[in-house]
C-alpha positions in Angstrom: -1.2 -74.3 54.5 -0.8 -76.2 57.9 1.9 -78.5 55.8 3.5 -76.3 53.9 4.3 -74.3 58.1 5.7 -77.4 58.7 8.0 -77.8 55.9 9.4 -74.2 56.7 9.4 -75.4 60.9 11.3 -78.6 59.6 14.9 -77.6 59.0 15.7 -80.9 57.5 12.9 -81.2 55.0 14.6 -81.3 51.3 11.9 -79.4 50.1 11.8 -76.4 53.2 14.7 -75.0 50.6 12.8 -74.8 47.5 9.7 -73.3 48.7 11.6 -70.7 50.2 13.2 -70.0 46.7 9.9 -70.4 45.3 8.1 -68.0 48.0 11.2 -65.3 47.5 10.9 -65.6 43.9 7.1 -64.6 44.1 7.9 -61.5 45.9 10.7 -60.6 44.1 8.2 -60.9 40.6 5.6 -59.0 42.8 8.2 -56.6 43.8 9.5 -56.3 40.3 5.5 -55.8 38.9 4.6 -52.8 41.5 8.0 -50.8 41.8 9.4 -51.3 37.7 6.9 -52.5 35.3 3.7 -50.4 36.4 5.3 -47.3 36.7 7.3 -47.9 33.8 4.3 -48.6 31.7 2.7 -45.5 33.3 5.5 -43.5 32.4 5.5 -45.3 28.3 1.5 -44.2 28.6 2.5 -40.5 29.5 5.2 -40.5 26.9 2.9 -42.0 24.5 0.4 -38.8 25.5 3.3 -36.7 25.5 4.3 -38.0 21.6 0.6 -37.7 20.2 0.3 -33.8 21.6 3.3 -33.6 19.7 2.4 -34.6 16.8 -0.8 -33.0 17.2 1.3 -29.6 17.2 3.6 -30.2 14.5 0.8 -31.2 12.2 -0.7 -27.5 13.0 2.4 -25.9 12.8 3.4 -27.2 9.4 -0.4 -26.3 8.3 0.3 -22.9 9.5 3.3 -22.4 7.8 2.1 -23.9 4.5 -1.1 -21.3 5.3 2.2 -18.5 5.7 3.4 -19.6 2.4 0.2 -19.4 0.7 -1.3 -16.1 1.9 2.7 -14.9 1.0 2.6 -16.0 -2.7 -1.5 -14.2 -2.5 0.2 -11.4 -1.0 3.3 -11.2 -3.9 0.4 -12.2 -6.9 -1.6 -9.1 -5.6 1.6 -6.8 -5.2 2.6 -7.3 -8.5 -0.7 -7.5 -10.4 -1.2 -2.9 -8.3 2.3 -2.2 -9.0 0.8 -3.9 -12.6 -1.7 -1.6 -12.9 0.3 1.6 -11.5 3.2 0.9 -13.7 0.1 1.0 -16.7 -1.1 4.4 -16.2 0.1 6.4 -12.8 1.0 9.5 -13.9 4.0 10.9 -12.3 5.4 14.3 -13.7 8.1 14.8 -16.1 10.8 16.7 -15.1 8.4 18.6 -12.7 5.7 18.8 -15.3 2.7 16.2 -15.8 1.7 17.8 -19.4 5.3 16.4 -20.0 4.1 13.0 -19.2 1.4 13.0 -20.6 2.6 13.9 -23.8 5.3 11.4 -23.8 2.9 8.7 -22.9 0.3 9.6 -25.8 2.7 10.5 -28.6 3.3 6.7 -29.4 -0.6 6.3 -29.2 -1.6 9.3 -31.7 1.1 8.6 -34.5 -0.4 4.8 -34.0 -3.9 6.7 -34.5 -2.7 9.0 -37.4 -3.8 11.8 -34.8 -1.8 14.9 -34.8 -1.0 16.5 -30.9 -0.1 19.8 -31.6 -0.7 21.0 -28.0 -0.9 19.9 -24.5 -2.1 21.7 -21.2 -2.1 20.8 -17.8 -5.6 21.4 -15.8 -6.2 22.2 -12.3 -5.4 18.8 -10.4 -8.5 17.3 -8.7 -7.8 16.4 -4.9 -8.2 13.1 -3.4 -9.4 12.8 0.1 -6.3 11.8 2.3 -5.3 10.7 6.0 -3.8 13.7 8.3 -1.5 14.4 8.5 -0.9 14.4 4.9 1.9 12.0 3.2 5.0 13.6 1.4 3.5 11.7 -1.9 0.1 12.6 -2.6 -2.4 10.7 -5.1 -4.9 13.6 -6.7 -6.9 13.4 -10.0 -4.5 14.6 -12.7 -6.3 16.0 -16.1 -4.5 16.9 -19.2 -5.6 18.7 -22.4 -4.3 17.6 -25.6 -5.2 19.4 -28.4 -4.7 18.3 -31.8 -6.3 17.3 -35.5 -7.3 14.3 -37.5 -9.9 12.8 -39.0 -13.3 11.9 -37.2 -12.2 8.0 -37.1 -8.4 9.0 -36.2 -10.1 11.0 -33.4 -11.9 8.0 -31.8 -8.9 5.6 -33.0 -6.6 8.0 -30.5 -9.5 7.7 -28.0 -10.0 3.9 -27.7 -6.1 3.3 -28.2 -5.7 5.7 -25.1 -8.1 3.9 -23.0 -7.1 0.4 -23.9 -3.3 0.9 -23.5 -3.6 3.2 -20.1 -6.3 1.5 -18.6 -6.3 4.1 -15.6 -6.6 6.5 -18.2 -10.4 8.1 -18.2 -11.2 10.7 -20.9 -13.1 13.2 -19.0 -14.3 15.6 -21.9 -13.9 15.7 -25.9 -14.6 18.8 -27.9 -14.4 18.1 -31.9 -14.5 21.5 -34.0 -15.1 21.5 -37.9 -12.5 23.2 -40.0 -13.7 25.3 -43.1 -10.3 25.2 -44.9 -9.9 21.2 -44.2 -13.4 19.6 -43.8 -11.7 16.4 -43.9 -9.4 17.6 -40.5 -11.0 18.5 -37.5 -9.6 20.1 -34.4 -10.0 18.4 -30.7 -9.6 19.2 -27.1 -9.2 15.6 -26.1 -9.1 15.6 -21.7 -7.9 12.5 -20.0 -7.7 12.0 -16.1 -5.0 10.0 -14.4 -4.7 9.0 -10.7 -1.8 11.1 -10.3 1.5 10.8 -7.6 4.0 13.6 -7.0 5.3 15.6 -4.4 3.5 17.9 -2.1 3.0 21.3 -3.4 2.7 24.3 -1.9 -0.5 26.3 -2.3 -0.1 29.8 -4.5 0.1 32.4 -2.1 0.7 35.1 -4.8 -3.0 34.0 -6.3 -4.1 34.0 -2.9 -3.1 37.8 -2.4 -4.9 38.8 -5.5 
């Protein structure tokens, strides 16, 4: 150390120049280390950080929107499979009227049978328990009474062909009469039961007042 001070003290030394250099250089490089180079890698670290929490969050936002998509399509499969199954056997009146419908919907059936409909009633609708206030559309328990004539096995032909092409359909009573004059033909009072829609109806006062 003591000759390198003298070097610097001696003006005219050829090599006072060159350690200087060499000394300035060294500070410069230390400068150059603490005040660019550390921060700068701090800073790559943080954006590093910065670029993984990123990813991190676009990796669960694509997994929630492919879970979006999915529970969607579920949503779609199982809107279409009820409106499915209301499409095969709501019963909604015809033209005010759900005998009407009923008719129209079994007519097909019976000839398919070889069971004659020469009759069709509407019963007292059965109420299902709804929200309050009550909707516009109402769902209720909708029997209808077809009378008619075949044979024993055309009777349960009409039956099963009912049941298996309205699945919603439920036959909720069956009375079979023997006819003297055609012992081959009997008469039935065939009831099935829909889960019926229409619009609210107003109760029968006039009933009411008698």
């Amino acid at each position: 150390m003591s000759i390198s001070l003298d070097i610097l003290k001696d003006r005219h030394n050829p090599y006072r120049l060159t350690v200087m250099i060499s000394a300035a250089a060294m500070i410069a490089a230390l400068t150059l280390i603490y005040f660019g180079i550390l921060p700068a890698r701090d800073r790559l670290d943080a954006a590093r950080k910065e670029i993984g929490q990123a990813k991190s969050r676009l990796v669960s936002m694509q997994a929630a929107i492919g879970g979006t998509d999915r529970q969607r399509q579920k949503t779609d499969s199982v809107r279409a499979a009820h409106q499915k199954l209301l499409s095969a056997g709501l019963l909604t009146p015809l033209l005010g009227s759900y005998a009407m419908r009923g008719k129209q919907l079994l007519d097909p059936i019976a000839r398919e049978a070889g069971f004659i409909i020469d009759g069709v009633k509407e019963l007292p609708s059965q109420p299902i328990r709804l929200p309050a206030p009550q909707p516009e559309q109402l769902y209720a328990r909708q029997p209808v009474e077809f009378t008619g004539r075949g044979a024993y096995t055309q009777i349960v032909a009409f039956v099963k062909l009912t049941e298996t092409s309205l699945p919603l359909a439920t036959l909720s009573s069956i009375k079979i009469l023997g006819q003297p004059q055609t012992p081959e033909k009997h008469k039935a009072l065939i009831a099935f039961e829909w889960p019926a829609v229409g619009e609210k109806r107003l109760p029968d006062t006039k009933s009411k007042d008698k």
